[in-house]
C-alpha positions in Angstrom: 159.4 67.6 102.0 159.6 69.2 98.1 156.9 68.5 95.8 156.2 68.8 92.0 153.2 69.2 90.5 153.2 67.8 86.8 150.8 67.6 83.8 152.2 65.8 80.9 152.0 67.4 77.6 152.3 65.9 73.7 155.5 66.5 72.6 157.9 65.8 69.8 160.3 63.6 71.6 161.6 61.0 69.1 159.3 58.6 71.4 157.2 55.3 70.1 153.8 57.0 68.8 151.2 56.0 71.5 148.7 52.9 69.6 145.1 52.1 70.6 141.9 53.9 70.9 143.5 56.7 73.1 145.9 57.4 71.2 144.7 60.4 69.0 142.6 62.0 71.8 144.2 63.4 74.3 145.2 66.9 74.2 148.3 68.3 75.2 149.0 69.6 79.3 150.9 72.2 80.2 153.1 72.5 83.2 154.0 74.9 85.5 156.5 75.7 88.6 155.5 77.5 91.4 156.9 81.4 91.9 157.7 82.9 95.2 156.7 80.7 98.4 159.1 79.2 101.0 159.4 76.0 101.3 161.4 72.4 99.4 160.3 71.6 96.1 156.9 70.0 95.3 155.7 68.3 92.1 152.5 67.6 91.6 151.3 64.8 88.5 148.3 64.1 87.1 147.5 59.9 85.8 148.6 59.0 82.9 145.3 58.3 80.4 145.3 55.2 78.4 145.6 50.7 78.6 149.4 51.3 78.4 152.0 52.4 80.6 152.1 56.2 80.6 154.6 58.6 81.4 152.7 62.1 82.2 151.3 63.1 85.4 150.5 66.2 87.3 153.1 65.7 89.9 153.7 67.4 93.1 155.9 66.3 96.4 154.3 65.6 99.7 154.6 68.2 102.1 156.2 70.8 100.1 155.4 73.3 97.2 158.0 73.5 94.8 157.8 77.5 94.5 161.1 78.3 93.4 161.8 82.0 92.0 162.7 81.6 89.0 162.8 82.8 85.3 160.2 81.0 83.4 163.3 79.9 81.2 165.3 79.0 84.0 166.6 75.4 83.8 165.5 73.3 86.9 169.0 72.4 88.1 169.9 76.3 88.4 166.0 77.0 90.5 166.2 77.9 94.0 164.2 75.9 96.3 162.6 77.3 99.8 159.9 75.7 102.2 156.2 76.0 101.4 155.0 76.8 104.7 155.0 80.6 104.9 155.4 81.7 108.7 153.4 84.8 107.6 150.2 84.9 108.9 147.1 84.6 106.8 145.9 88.0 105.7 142.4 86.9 105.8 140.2 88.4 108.8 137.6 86.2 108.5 139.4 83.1 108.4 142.9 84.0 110.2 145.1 80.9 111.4 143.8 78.7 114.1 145.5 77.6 117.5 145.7 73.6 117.6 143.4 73.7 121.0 140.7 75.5 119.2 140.4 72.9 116.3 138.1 70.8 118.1 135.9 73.5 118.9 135.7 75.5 115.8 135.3 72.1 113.7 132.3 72.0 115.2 130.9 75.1 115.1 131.6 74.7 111.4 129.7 71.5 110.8 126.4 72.0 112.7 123.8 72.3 109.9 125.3 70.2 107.2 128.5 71.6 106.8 127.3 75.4 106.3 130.2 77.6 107.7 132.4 75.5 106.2 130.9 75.7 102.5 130.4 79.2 103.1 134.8 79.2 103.8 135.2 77.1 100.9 132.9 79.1 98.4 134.6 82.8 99.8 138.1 81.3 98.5 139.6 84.2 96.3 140.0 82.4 92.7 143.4 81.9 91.2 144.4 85.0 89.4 148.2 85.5 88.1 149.4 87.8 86.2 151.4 85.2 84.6 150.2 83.4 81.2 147.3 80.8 82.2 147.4 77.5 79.9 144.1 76.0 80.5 144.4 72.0 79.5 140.7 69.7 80.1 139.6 73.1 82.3 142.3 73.1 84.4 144.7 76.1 84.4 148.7 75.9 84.8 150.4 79.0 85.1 153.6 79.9 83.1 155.3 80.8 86.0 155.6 77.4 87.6 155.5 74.9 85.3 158.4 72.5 85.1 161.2 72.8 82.7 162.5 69.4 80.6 165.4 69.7 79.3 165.4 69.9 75.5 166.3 66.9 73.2 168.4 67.8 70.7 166.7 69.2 67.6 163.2 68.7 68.7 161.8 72.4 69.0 159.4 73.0 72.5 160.5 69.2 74.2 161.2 71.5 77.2 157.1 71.4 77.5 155.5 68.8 80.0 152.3 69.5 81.8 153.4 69.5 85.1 153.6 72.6 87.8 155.7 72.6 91.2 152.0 71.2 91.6 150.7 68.9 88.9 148.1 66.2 87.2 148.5 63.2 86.2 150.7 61.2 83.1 148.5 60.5 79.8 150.0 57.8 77.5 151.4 60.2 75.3 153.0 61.8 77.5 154.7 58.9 79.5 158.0 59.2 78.0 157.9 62.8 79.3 156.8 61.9 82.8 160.1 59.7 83.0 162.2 61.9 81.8 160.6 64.3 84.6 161.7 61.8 86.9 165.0 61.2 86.0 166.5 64.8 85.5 164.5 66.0 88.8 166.0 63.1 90.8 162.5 62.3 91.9 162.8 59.0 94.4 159.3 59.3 95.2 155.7 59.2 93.1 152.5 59.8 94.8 149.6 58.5 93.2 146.2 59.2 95.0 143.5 57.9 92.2 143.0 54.4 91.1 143.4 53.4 87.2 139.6 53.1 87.1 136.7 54.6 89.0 133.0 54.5 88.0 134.7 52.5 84.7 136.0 55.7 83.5 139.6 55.3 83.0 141.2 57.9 85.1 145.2 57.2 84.7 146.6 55.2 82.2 149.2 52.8 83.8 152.9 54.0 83.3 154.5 51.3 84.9 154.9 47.5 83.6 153.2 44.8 86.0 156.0 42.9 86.4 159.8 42.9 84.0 160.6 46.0 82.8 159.3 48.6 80.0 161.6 51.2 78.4 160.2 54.9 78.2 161.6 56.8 75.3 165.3 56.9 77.5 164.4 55.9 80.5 164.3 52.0 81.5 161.9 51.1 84.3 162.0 47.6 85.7 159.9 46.2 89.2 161.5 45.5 91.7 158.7 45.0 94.5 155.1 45.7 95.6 153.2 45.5 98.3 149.8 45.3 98.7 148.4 46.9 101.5 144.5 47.6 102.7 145.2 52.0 101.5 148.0 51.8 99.8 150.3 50.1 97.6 154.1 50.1 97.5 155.8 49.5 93.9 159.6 49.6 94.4 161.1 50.6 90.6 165.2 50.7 89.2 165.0 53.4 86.6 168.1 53.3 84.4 169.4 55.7 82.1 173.2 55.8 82.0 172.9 54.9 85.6 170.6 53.5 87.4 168.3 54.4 90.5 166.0 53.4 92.9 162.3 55.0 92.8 159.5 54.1 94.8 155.5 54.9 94.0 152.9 54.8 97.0 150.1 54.4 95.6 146.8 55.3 97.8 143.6 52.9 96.6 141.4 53.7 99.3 139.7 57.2 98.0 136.2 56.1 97.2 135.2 57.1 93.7 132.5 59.7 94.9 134.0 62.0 98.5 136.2 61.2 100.8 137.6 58.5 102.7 135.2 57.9 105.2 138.0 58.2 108.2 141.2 60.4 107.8 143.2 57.4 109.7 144.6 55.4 106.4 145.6 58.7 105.1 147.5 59.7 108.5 149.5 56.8 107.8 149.8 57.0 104.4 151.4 60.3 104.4 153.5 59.3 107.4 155.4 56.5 105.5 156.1 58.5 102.3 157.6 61.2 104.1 159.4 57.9 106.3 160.5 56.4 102.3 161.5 59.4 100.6 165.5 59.9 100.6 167.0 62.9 102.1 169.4 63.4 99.1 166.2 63.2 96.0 164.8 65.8 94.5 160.7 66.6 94.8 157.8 64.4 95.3 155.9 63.7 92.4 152.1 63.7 93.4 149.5 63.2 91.1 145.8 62.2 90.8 143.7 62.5 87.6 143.3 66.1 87.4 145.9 66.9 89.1 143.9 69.3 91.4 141.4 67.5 94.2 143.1 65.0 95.7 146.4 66.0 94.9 145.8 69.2 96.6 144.2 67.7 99.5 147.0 65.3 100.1 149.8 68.7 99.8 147.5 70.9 102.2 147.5 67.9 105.2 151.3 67.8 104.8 151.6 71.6 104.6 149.7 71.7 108.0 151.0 69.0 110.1 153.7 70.3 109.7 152.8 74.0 110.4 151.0 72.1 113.8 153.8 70.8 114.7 156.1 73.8 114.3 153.7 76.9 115.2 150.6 75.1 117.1 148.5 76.6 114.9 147.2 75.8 111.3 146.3 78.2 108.7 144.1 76.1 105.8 142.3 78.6 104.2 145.7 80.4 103.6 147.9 77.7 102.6 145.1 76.9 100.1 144.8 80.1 98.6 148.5 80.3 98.4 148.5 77.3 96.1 145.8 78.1 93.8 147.9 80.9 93.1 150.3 78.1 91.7 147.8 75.7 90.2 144.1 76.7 90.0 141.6 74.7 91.5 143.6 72.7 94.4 141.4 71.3 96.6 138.1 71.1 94.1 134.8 70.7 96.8 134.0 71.6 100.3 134.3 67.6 101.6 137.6 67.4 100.5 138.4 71.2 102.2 136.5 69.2 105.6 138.4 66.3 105.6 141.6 68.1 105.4 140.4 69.4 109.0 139.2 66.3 109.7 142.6 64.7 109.2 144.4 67.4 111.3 141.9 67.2 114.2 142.6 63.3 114.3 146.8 64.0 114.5 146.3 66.8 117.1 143.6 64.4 119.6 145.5 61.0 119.2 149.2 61.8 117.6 151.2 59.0 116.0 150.2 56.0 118.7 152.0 53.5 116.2 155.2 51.5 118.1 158.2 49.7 116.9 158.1 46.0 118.1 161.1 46.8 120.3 159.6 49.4 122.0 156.1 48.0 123.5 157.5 46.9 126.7 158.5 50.0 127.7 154.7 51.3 126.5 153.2 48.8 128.3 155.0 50.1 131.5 154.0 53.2 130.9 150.0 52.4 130.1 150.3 50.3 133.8 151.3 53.1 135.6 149.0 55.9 137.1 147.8 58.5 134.9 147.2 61.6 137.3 145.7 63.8 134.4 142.9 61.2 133.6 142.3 59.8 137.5 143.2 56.4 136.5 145.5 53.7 135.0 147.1 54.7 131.4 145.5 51.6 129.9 142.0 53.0 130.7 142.8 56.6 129.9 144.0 55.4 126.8 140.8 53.0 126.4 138.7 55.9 127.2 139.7 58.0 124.3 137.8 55.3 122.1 134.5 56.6 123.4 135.4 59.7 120.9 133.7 57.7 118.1 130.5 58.0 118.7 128.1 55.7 117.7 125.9 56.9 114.5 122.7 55.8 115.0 121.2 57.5 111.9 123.5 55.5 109.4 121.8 52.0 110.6 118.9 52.6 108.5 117.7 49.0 107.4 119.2 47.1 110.6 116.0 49.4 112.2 113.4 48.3 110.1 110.8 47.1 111.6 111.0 43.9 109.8 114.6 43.5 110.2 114.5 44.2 114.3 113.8 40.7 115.4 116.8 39.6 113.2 119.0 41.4 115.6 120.1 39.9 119.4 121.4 43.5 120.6 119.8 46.3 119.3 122.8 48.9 120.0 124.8 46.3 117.8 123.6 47.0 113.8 125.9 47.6 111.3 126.4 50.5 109.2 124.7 51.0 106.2 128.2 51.8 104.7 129.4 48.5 105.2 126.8 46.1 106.0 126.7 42.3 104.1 123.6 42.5 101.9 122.8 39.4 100.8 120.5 38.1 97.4 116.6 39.2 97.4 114.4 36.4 98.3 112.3 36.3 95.2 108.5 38.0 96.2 110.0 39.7 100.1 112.2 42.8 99.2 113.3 42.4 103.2 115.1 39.7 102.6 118.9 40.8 102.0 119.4 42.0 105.9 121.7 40.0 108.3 123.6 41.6 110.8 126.9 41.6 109.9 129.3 44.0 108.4 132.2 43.5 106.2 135.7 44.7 108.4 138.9 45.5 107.0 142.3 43.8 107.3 145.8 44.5 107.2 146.5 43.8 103.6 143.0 43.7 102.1 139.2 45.5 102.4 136.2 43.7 104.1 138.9 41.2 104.9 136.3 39.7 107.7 132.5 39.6 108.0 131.4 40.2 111.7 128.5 39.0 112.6 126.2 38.0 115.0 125.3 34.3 115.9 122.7 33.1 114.2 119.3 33.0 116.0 117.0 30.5 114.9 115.2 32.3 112.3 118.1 33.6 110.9 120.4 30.1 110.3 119.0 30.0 106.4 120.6 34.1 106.5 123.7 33.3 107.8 124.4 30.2 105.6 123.1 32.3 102.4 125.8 35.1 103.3 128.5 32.2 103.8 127.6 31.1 100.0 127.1 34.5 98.3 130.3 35.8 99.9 132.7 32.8 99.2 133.6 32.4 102.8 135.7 29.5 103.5 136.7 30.0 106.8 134.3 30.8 109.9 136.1 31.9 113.4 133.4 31.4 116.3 134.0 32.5 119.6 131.4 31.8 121.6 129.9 28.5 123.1 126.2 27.6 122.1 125.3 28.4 125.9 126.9 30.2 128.7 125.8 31.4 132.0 122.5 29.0 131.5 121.9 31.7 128.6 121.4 30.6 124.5 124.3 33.0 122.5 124.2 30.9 119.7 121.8 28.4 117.4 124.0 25.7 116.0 124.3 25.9 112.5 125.8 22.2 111.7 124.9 19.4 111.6 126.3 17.0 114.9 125.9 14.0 112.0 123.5 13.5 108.7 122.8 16.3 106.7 121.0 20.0 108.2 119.1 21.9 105.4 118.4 25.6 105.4 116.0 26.5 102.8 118.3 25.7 99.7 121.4 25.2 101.4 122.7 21.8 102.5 125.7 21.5 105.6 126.9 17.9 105.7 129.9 17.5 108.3 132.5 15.6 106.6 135.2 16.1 109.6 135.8 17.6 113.3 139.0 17.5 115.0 139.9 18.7 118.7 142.9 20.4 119.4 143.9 22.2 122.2 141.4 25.6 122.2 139.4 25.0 119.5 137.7 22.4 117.6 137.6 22.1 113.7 135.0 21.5 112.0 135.0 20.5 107.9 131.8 20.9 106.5 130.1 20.4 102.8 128.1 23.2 101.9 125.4 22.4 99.1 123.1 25.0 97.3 120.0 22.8 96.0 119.0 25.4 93.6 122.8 26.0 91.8 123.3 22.3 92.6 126.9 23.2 93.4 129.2 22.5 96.5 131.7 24.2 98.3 134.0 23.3 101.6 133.9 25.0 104.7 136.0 25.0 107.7 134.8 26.0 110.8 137.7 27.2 113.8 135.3 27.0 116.9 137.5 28.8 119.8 136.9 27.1 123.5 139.6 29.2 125.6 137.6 32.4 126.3 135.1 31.9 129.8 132.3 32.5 130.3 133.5 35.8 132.7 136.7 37.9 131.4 139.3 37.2 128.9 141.5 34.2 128.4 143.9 33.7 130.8 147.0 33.9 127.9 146.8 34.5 124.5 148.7 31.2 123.4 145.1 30.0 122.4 144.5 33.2 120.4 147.9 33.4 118.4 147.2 29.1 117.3 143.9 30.2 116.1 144.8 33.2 114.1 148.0 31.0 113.0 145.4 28.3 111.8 143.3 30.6 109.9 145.6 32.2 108.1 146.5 29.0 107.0 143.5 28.0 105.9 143.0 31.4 103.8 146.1 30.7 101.8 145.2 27.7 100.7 141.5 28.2 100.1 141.5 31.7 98.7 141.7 35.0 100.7 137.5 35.5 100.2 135.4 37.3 103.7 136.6 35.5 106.6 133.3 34.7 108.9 134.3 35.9 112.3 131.2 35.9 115.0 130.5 35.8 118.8 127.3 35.8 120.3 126.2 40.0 119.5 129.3 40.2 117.3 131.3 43.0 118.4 133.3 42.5 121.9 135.2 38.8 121.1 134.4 39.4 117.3 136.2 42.6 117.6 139.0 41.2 119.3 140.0 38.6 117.0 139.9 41.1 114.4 141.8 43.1 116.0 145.0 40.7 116.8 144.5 38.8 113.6 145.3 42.2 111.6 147.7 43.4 114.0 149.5 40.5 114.4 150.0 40.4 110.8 151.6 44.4 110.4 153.7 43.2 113.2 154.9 40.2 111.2 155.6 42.0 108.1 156.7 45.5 109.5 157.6 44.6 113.3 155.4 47.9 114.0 151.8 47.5 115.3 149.2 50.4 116.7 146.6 48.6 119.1 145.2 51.9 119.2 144.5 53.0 115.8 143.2 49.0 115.1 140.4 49.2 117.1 139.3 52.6 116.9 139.2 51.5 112.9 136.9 48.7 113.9 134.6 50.7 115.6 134.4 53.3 113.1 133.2 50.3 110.7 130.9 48.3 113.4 130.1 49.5 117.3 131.5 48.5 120.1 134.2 46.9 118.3 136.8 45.7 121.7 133.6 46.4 123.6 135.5 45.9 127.4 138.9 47.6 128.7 139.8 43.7 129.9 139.3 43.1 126.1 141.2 46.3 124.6 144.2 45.2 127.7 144.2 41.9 126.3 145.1 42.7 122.5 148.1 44.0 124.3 149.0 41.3 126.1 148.8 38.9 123.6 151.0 40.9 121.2 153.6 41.0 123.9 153.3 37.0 124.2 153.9 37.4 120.3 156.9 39.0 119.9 158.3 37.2 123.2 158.1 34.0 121.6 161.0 35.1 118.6 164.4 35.8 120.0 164.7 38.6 117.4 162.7 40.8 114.9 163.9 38.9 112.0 162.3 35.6 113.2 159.4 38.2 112.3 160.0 38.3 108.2 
């Protein structure tokens, strides 16, 4: 795949002067085009600064450099284009390429103590000398040699300038006009864009694209066509128009936090695997970009460099490849986490591969799960079960579920969230050990902390859990379990049978409860005394699992989910409540169908697989049983054989 690296530079294009307080500020970027490596073009953008629209952006294409020889005159449509990934080897001794089946192993070695082999790897880098001219724009460098040619407008003197290398930074607002035009005469079909508008309230790419209708930039006319909001990502489908006019879609990552690194490599797996899916054989480069241009947008090219190296050598070669493309942009990949996570990432492809399926192709899975596994002495379904063991359990990030004042508000004591993720809820005014409950916010298909898992309520906990249904919105609240089972208490009832139940300040009047066929629905009133406000509530309580095993079919589960969704739509898409009795096995499986469930619905792709190993990454023992883990399966199966077709699916 080609990239482009581009950084947007102030230029005198005939373009509507940039108003507002951002306007005078920013200075101008420089762009350059890599020299001499071997692989498709790659552009690299930086975000575009500003409240409106912007055009320039250090660009650069996933999974290529764009390191074309070529004069640093050269017009772009005359630049030969070669892949990135060099099959040289690395001429490093120290840190020579490594064989896939050593990944594991060295990864490691290199993390014991706190990450110190690899900071000392990251730190040894040689820096990014060129004998080329060196542009430095807000400290970061751009080399004459690669920097990406505009064509010139006609009598406007240096408009061939826009901060962007064949890998780039992103689009300032003065420079959006320039980042279009980028797109258009480089035939870009695809924009990368791995920072969010705003982090930490600092602005940190001005947005160059209208919300909705279309905005012209200087020539270029870019209307929206589509988005799609997804829990990492977001799709934004664009008709650019000139003379002509031509589809170009931006995937726009939103799940880098604004300090580090995602805390799992998984939504960037996929990520990556659908641009690469999107982007047209016939388009020129990819045009990447975060806010410098350098960090993220390095890391992102370096993971695409070496899957595919993996996939072609069995072997990786990251501290080569890195130093390769600092020589074309300084700086690329900016901290040691970053550098780890890109090893991170490629550890996670080479253990577990793509597991995701097409919709038409799980029957022929499932026979293959059923049958015997002679490799792993059992059935597939358990080898495959028995791979989620990998994430361990990390017992040092439960900090505050292990207080000692907190440790009778928990029923299991290997179940306590994360502190990453937990549900804090307010202070009780004079007790600083008051905002612990165990439950932890979950992600969804299309949204973050789409669910709160939690526990049951024990007695001394009811005013707790009712607090964190009113601070968090919650309208909706999935239970799983029955108040007793097997002559054993799993949950306190938290509603009232009739009259009113009070829990500190909060009220819960039942106004309604309706039987269906596996479940019963419960409508109550919620009441906080102290706001003097109320709020509705409807609880889905789910009678089809027993007390032993799993349902017998998932027709029970599928009406649920169905229900609940429902019930989101109409009441606003706030934390759905989802609990058993230790709030991870049944809680885990409902979260796990309810999100897959939905991918297959709007994609007709699912990955049972990669869903719950998410969930236990973000609460343990998430699908705590292999009969549990074997049932998602077989209720997605019942799924998709109730529609005669996949487009019953859209």
């Amino acid at each position: 795949m080609a990239f482009t690296s581009v950084t947007m530079a102030t230029t005198s294009t005939g373009s509507t002067t940039p108003t507002g307080p951002n306007a005078a500020r920013a200075a101008p970027d420089v762009v350059t085009a890599g020299n001499g490596g071997d692989r498709p073009p790659l552009t690299i953008t930086t975000p575009v600064l500003g409240s409106k629209p912007a055009l320039a952006t250090h660009g650069y294409f996933t999974s290529f450099l764009c390191f074309p020889p070529f004069s640093p005159h050269l017009p772009l449509s005359e630049m030969q284009t070669m892949p990135l990934l060099a099959r040289s080897p690395s001429t490093n001794r120290k840190y020579p390429p490594l064989p896939v089946d050593k990944l594991e192993e060295e990864m490691n070695r290199r993390m014991a103590d706190d990450n110190k082999l690899f900071r000392e790897e990251f730190n040894v880098r040689p820096g990014s000398k060129s004998p080329g001219s060196c542009v430095q724009t807000q400290r970061i460098c751009h080399y004459d040699h690669s920097r990406v040619h505009l064509s010139l407008l006609e009598g406007v003197p240096d408009s061939d300038f826009i901060n962007a290398s064949y890998i780039n930074v992103r689009p300032k607002e003065e420079t959006v006009n320039d980042f279009w035009r980028m797109i258009w005469e480089q035939n870009t079909a695809t924009i990368v864009m791995v920072t969010n508008l705003k982090e930490r309230k600092e602005c940190k790419c001005a947005q160059y694209w209208p919300d909705q209708g279309c905005w012209t930039y200087g020539s270029v006319r870019v209307s929206v066509e589509d988005v799609t909001v997804l829990v990492d990502y977001t799709v934004r489908k664009f008709c650019i128009q000139q003379k002509s006019q031509r589809p170009v879609t931006q995937f726009h990552f939103t799940s880098w936090p604004d300090f580090g690194v995602p805390f799992t490599p998984i939504g960037m797996l996929k990520f990556l695997k659908k641009v690469k899916a999107c982007n047209p054989q016939y388009a020129g480069p990819i045009v990447v970009h975060c806010s410098a241009g350098v960090g993220r947008t390095g890391t992102f090219i370096v993971i695409d460099a070496m899957l595919d190296m993996m996939a072609a050598e069995r072997k990786v070669d990251v501290f080569g490849f890195v130093t390769r493309i600092r020589a074309q942009r300084c700086q690329m990949v900016q901290t040691d986490m970053q550098y780890v996570f890109i090893f991170q990432a490629l550890l996670e492809h080479y253990l577990y591969g793509d597991t995701e399926l097409e919709v038409t192709s799980l029957e022929s899975h499932l026979a293959k799960l059923y049958a015997p596994c002679p490799s792993a002495g059992c059935g597939g379904m358990e080898a495959e079960f028995k791979k989620l063991t990998s994430v361990k359990i990390q017992n040092d990030k439960m900090r505050t579920g292990n207080l000692p004042a907190n440790m009778k508000k928990n029923r299991v004591l290997q179940i306590i969230p994360y502190e990453f993720n937990r549900v804090i809820i307010p202070v009780k005014r004079g007790d600083e050990n008051t905002d612990y409950i165990n439950a932890s916010f979950i992600d969804g298909y299309r949204q973050k902390d789409a669910y709160m898992a939690c526990q049951g309520p024990l007695p001394h906990t009811l005013e707790d859990f009712w607090r964190m249904i009113w601070e968090w919105r919650s309208c909706s609240i999935v239970m799983l379990t029955e108040l007793e089972e097997r002559g054993q208490e799993k949950c306190t009832q938290y509603w009232p049978t009739e009259g009113t139940l009070v829990c500190g300040d909060m009220a819960i009047e039942l106004k309604r409860e309706e039987v269906c066929e596996n479940y019963t629905v419960r409508d109550l009133l919620v009441t906080n005394n102290r706001e003097n406000r109320s709020r509705a509530v409807r609880q889905f309580h789910f009678h089809g699992w027993p007390e032993v095993g799993i349902p017998a079919d998932g027709k029970g589960m599928i009406s649920i989910i169905a229900a609940v969704q429902k019930q989101q739509q109409q009441s606003g898409n706030h934390p759905i409540t989802v609990h058993c009795s230790a709030g991870a096995g049944r809680t885990g499986t409902f979260c796990a169908l309810s999100t897959v469930l939905e991918r297959v619905k709007a994609e007709g792709i699912l990955d049972v697989f990669q869903t719950v190993k998410s969930l236990r990454l973000q609460r343990p023992h998430m699908v705590q049983t292999l009969e549990q883990y074997e049932f998602c399966y077989k209720v997605v199966q019942e799924y998709i054989d109730a529609f005669s077709d996949y487009a019953n699916f859209k």
